[in-house]
C-alpha positions, 0 to 999 in steps of 0.5 A: 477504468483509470479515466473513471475513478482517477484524474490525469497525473493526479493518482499516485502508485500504491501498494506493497514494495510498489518499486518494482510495480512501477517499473513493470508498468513503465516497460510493459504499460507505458500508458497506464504507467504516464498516466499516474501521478510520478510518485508512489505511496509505498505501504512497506515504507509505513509498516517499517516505520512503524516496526521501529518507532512503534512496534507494538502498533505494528504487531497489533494491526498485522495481528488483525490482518492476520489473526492465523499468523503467516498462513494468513498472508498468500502474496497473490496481487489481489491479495496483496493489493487488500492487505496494504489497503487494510494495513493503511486503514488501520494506520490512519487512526495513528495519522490524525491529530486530534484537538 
């Protein structure tokens, strides 16, 4: 599946205090762990920037992602997995720049 959607050393690692990910990866899937790019896009990384350069952003967008508060958040993998792809959704906005 990794050879379907994505290019040889070229897909970086992401998710969610990914570092751990990694090294699992690195012990139990060697493969799939050389077959990605060496670095990592980790989404808690943008989250506590934004907690401190703009924590009214933050809120609002964990707001979205979990309207019922931390009931909301059941730290399963593919939950997890969802949630950082959801949480980067709604940071790009704050990304692009606009003439």
């Amino acid at each position: 599946m990794l050879k379907q959607y994505c290019p040889r050393k070229q897909c970086s690692l992401a998710g969610s205090s990914i570092h751990i990910d990694k090294e699992v990866l690195k012990l139990r899937m060697a493969k799939v762990h050389d077959y990605l790019h060496y670095r990592i896009i980790d989404v808690s990384s943008f989250q506590a920037i934004m907690r401190r350069w703009a924590p009214e952003i933050e809120k609002e967008i964990k707001k979205q992602q979990s309207p019922n508060g931390p009931e909301d958040v059941k730290h399963r993998a593919m939950d997890d997995i969802k949630w950082s792809i959801s949480f980067m959704k709604l940071f790009r906005p704050f990304l692009e720049i606009h003439p």
